[in-house]
N, C-alpha and C positions, 0 to 999 in steps of 0.2 A: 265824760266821753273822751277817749283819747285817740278817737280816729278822726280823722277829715273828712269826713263825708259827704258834706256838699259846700254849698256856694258860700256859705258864712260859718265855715271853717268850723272849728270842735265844739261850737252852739250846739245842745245838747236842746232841740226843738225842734218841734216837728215841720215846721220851716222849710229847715235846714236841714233835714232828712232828707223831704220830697224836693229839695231845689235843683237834684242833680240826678233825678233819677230816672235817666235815660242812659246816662252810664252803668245804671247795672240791667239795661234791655228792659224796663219799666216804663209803659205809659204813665201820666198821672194818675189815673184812676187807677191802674191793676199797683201802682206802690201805694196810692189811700189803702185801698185791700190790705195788703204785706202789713201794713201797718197795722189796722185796726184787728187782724187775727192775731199777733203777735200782742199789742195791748189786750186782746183778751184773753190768753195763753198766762199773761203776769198780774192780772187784775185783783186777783188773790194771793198775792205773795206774803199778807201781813198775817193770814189764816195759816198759810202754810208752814209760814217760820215757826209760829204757836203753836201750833200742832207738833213740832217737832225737838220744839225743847226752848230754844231761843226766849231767851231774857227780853222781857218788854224795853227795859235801856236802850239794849243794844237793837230793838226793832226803829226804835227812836230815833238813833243816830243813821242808819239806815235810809231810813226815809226820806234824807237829805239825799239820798242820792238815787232812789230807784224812783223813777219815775214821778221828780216834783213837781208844783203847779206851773213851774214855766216852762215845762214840756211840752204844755199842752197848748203855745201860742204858736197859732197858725200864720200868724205875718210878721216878716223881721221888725225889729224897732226901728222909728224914722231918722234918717240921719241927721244928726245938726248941724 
């Protein structure tokens, strides 16, 4: 992710999506929303790449970046 988007800066987690998102005129719930349409819009992306020709390698390598398991942490890590 190479934008700042919320409170813990270019953390690529959902977090840190929903942490500031009152700046884009978003309640909590109506950004859950935004979000969860939008993971279901890219949910299939590894069917889609195959579909269209894309080398399983390169879906591989890929994968590192479109929507990894630590996307999906709802609470920052604790500070030490």
């Amino acid at each position: 992710m190479a934008l700042t988007v919320g409170a813990f800066g270019r953390a690529a987690r959902q977090y840190n999506l929903l942490s500031r998102c009152e700046i884009f005129g978003l309640s909590l719930d109506a950004a859950k929303h935004e979000l969860a349409t939008v993971l279901q819009a890219v949910k299939g992306w590894r069917e889609f790449f195959g579909e269209k020709g894309v080398e399983h390698g390169s879906v591989e390598i890929l994968e590192q970046a479109i929507l990894p398991p630590s996307f999906y942490q709802e609470e920052p890590p604790q500070a030490l």
